[in-house]
N, C-alpha and C positions, 0 to 999 in steps of 0.2 A: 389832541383833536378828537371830538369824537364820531365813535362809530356811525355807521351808515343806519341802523336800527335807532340810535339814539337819537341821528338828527332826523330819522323819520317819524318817531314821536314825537318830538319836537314841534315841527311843523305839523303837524295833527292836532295838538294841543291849540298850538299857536292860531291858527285857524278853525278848529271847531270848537272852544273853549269860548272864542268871542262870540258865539252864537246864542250864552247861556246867558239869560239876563238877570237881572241882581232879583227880581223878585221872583227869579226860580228856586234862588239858592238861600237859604239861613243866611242872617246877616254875622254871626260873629263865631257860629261855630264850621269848622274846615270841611271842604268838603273838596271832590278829585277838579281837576282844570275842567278836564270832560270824561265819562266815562265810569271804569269801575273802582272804589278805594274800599283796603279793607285796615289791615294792622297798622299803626304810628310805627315808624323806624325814626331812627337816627334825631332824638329829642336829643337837644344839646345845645352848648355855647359855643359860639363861635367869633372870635374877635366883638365881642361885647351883644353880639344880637343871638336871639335867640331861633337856631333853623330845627327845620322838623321835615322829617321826610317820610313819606307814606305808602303802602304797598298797591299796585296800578297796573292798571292795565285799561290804555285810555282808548281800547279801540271796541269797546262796548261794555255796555252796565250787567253782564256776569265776569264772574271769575274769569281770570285766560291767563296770557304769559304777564309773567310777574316783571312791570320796572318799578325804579322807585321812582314817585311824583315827591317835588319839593317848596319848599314856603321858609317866610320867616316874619319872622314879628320882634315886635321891641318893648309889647307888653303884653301879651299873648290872646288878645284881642282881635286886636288888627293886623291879618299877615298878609306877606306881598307875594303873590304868587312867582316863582322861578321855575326855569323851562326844568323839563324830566333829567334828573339827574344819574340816571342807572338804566341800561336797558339791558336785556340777554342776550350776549355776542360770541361768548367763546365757550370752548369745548366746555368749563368746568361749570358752567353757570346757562349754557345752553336751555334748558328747560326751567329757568327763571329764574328769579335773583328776588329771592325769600328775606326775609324777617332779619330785621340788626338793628345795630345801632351807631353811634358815631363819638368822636372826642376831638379835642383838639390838640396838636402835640408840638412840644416846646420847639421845633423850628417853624411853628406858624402853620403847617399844612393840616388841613382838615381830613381826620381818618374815617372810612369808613366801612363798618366791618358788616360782612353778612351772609346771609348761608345761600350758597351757589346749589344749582340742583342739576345735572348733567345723566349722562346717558344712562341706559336702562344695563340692571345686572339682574338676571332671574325674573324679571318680569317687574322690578323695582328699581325708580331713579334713587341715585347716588348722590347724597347732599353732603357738601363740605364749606367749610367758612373761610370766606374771600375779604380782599381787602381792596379796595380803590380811594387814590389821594387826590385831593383837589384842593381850591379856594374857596368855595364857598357857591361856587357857580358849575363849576366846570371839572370836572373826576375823571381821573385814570388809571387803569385796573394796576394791581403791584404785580411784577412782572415773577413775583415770588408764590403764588398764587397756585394753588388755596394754602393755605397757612394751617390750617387745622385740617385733616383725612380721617377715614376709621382705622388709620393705623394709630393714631394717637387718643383711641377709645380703650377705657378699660375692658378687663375680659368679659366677653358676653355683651359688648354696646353693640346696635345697631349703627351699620354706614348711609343705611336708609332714612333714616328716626335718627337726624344730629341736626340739631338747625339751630336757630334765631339767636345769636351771641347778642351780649349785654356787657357793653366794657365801662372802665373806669378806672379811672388815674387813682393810686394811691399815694399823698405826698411823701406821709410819714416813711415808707415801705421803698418809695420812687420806682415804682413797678408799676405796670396795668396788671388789669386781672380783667377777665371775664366768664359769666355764667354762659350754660349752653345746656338744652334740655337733650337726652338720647334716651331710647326703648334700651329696655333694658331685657335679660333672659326670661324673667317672669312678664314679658310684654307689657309691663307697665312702663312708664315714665319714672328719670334721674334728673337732677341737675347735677352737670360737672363743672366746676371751678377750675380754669387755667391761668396761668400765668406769664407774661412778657415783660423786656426790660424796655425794648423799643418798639412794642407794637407790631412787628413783623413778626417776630420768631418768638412760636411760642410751645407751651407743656403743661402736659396734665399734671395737675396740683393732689386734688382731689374729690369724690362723690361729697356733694354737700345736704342733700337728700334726695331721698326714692320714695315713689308713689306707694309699693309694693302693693296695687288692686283696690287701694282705700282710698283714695280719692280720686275717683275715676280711674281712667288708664294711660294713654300718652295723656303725657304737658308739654305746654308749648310757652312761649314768651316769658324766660324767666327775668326777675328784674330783683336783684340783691343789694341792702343799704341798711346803713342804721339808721334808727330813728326815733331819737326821745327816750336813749339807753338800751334799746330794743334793737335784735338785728331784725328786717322784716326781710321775708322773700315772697316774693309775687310769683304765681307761676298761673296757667289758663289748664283746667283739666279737658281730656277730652271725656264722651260717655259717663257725667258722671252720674251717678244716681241718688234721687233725692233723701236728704236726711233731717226730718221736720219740717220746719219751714226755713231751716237755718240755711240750707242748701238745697238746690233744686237741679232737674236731671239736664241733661244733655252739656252742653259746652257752659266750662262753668268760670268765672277766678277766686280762687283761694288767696289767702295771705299766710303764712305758715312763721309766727314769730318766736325767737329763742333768744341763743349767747351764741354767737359767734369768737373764736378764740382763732386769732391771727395766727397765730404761733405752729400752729399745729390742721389748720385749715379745717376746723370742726366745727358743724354748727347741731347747737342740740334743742331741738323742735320743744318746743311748751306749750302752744296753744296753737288753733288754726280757726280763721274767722272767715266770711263771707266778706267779697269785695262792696260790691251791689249787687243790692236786692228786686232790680228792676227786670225790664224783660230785653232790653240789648246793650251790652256792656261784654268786649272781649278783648285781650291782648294788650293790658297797659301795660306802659313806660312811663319812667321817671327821670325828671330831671333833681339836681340840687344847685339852688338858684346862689350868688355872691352872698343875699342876705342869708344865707342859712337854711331857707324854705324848700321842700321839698314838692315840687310839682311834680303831676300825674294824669297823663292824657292815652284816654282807651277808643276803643274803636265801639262806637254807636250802632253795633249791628248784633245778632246773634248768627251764627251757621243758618240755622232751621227757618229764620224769616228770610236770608239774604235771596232766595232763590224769585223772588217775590216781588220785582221792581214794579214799581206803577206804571202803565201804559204812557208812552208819550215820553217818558223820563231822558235826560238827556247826562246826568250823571246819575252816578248810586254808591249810599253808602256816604256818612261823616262819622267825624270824631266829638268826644264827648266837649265839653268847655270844661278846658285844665283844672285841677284841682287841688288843693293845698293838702298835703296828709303830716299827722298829729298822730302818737299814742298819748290819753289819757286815761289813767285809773285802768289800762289793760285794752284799752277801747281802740280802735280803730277809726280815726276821726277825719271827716274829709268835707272840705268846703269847695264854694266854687273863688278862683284868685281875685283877690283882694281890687285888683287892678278893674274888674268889672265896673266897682261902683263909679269910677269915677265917668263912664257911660250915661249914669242913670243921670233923668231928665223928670221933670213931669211928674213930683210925688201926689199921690190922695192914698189920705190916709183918714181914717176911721178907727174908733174907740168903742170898747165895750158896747156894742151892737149882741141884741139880744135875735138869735134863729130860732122857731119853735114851732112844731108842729109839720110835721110828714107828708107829702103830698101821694098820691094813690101810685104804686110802681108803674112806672111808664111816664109820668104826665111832671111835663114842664111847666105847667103855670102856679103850681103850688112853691116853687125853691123861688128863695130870699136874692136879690141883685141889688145894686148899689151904683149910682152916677161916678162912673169915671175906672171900674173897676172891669176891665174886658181887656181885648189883647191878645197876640200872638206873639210877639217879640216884648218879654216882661222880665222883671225880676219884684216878684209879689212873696212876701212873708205872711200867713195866717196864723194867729195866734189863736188854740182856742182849749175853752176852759167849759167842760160840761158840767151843769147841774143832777141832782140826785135824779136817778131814773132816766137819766138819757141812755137812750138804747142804743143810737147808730147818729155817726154825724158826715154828712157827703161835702165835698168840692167836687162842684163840675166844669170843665175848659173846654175850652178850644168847641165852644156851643154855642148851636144855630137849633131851628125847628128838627134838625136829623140827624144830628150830629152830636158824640159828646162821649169825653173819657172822664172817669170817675174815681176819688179818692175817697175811701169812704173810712171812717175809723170806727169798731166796734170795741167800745170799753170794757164791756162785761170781760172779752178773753183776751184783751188789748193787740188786738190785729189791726193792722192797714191794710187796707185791697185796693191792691190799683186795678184797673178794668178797662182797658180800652177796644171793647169787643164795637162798639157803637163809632170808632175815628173812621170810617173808610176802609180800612184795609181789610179785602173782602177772600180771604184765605185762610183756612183751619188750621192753622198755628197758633201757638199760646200767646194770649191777650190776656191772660190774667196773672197777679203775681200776690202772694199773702206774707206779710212779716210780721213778726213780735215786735211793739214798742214799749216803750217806758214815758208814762206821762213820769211829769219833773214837776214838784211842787205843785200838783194838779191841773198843769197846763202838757198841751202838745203845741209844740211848735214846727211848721213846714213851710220848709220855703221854694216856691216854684219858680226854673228857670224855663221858660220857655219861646224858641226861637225857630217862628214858625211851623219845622217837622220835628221837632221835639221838646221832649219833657224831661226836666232833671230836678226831682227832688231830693231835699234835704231835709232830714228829720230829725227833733232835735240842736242844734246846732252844728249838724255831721256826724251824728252818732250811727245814721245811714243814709244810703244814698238811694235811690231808685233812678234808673234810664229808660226810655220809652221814646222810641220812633212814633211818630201822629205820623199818618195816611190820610188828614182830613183837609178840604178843601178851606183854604184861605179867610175866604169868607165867615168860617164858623170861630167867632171873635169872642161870645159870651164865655163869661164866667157868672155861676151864681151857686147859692149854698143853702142845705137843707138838713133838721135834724128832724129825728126824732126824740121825741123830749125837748128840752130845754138847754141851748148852748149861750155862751158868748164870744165873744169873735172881736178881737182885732185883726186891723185890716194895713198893711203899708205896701205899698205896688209903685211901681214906677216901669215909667218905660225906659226904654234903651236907645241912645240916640242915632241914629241914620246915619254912617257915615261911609256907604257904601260910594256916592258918587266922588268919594274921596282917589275912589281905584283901585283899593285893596281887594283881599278873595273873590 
């Protein structure tokens, strides 16, 4: 049965969630019933469908006490919303019910695992990782609870700094195992590797790496798998500080790929890359789908902007649209799921269209538009190939007379700059973000996802990604494009089809 907190979210949801109406919210990317959503938990299968669970607190658009809000989908499109699945009720978990994840386990019950944050020691809550079993609908706490303490930290972990497990079934092994990020003596950030037979009782395995001050300082939401001969580990820095353009400072995610050796529970670090290069992207998870595919859905916000809701707003805060990840040639490759296209409606498409010539900075009547090319709910690929002497080539969206964010590419030192200082969002926080590209055979290619409050490009064919929350009113539909010098440009856009009075999110 549940608790008296959880059927009062419930009913909160259930009643103020119906008040939000579909053209407040993105049509395909997730966003809270009502109220505040920040980190994806509990991505996973569950008796054939896929549920996802989110960190909430639906009783206003800041942060507060942590439940988990829950959904599901059957192609990660369209999901159904389901009442609050997790709320804070007992001693261990009292001050909120943090960051996890979930599985499915061979008697059918759905597990879910995650870090409980309970009463104050020295002036610090005490986070430990809880377990509650359900169907698919309806969770109850394990009465064995918490299952992980900082008596089961190595010497020198913090019980403060132990949070957000990440499990997963190993067939070969017939164990779970899960990652868990903890402060370590040097106050940076570990992930620890633990191990159980049945999901309940579990042991410190092993340190699988440490920040040691280099990349940032706590991590948070670790996410460990192989992938394409590679083991990959995802972790979220906190404080980190920028190095190039390759990483950039405050709350960051890395990828940290190596060789993983079973045997011996060692993973030995080779390289570490940049997740996205946009401006809100934090705290993904991953699924690994029957085919093989490894999906990856983050949280569409940063720390530094979240403080920031729009006036009026009746939720805050979505999650990115899932994304397929790839190593190729050492590369980090991510698209958006496959399952999209079969959305798209309404192609216009354009060939070698010749852009040329600059209009005076500031002034819209000089960039290039095109019959059938606008939109806020799109999936648009620009294709473009600069001639000699082109100095700078712009895409501008989500534009009206005052409105409008901007992708602009400079060939000479092959930068992209995205810039959405001009969307709305009238707050001195970073709108702007710079990356290194590689044109391919002398084209760039980018492909724009965008669904009403946001922007997700792809660069390349996922060679990176950029994320960007719009703050811009509705209304501002134009897309139009401007070089200087001399470009060519194809064009293929399509919209995405409406299937909101369907009943889903």
């Amino acid at each position: 049965m549940s608790s008296d907190r959880l059927k009062k979210a419930r009913e909160y949801e259930r009643v103020f969630g119906e008040e939000i109406s579909w053209e407040e919210r993105p049509l395909f990317h997730v966003t809270p019933t009502v109220g505040w959503l920040n980190d994806p938990n509990g991505f996973s299968l569950y008796k054939g469908e896929i549920h996802l669970f989110y960190q909430y607190h639906p009783y206003g658009t800041q942060w507060g006490s942590m439940h988990w809000g829950h959904l599901k989908s059957r192609d990660f499109i369209r999901w159904e919303r389901l009442p609050a699945a997790l709320a804070p009720e007992r001693e261990y978990d009292r001050n909120g019910c943090f960051s996890g994840s979930a599985v499915e386990l061979p008697d059918g019950r759905h597990l879910l695992m995650y870090t409980g944050v309970s009463g104050e020691r020295e002036g610090r809550a005490r986070q430990t990782q809880c377990i509650a079993l359900g169907d698919g609908l309806n969770y109850q706490s394990f009465s064995g609870n918490p299952v992980l303490t900082g008596e089961n930290l190595p010497e020198g972990g913090s019980a403060e700094d132990f949070r957000d497990p990440k499990i997963w079934w190993d067939e070969e092994e017939k164990r779970f195992f899960a990652v868990a990020v903890n402060r370590t003596s040097d106050t940076s950030g570990a992930v620890l590797l633990f191990g159980s037979r049945d999901g309940m009782r579990w042991e410190y395995l092993a340190t699988v790496d440490r920040c040691r001050n280099e990349y940032g300082k706590m991590w948070e939401c670790p996410d460990m798998f192989e992938l394409d001969g590679m083991e990959l580990l995802l972790v979220s820095p906190m404080e980190m500080q920028a190095k190039g353009l390759e990483f950039h400072s405050g709350n960051e995610v890395i990828g940290l790929m190596g060789r993983y050796e079973k045997e011996t529970y060692s993973f030995r670090r080779e390289k570490v890359v940049p997740v996205d290069l946009g401006l809100d992207f934090y705290a993904p998870q991953t699924l690994l789908m029957p085919d093989g595919r490894r999906i990856m859905i983050a949280w569409m916000q940063s720390w530094e902007s979240s403080r920031f809701c729009p006036e009026g707003a009746k939720w805050f805060g979505m999650l990115t649209i899932p994304r397929e990840l790839r190593i190729i040639d050492g590369r980090l490759i991510q698209n958006p799921v496959r399952e999209l296209e079969a959305y798209r409606i309404h192609p216009v498409i354009y060939r070698e269209q010749k852009i040329s010539g600059a209009s005076e900075s500031g002034k819209r009547e000089g960039r290039i538009r095109f019959p059938g090319i606008e939109g806020r709910i799109l999936d648009m690929t620009v294709r473009i190939r600069l001639e000699k002497g082109c100095r700078r080539f712009t895409v501008y969206f989500a534009e009206d007379a005052r409105y409008y964010t901007a992708l602009t590419y400079w060939p000479g030192e092959n930068i992209l700059h995205l810039d959405r200082t001009w969307s709305g969002l009238r707050y001195n926080i970073v709108n702007q973000r710079k990356l290194r590209v590689r044109e391919k055979n002398g084209e760039l290619k980018l492909r724009f996802i965008l669904d009403r409050f946001s922007a997700e490009i792809f660069v390349n064919d996922g060679e990176q990604a950029l994320s960007a929350c719009l703050y811009t009113p509705g209304k501002a539909r134009g897309i139009s494009f401007e070089a200087d010098g001399c470009a060519v440009i194809d064009i293929e856009k399509y919209e995405i089809r409406d299937f909101s009075a369907a009943g889903n999110m």
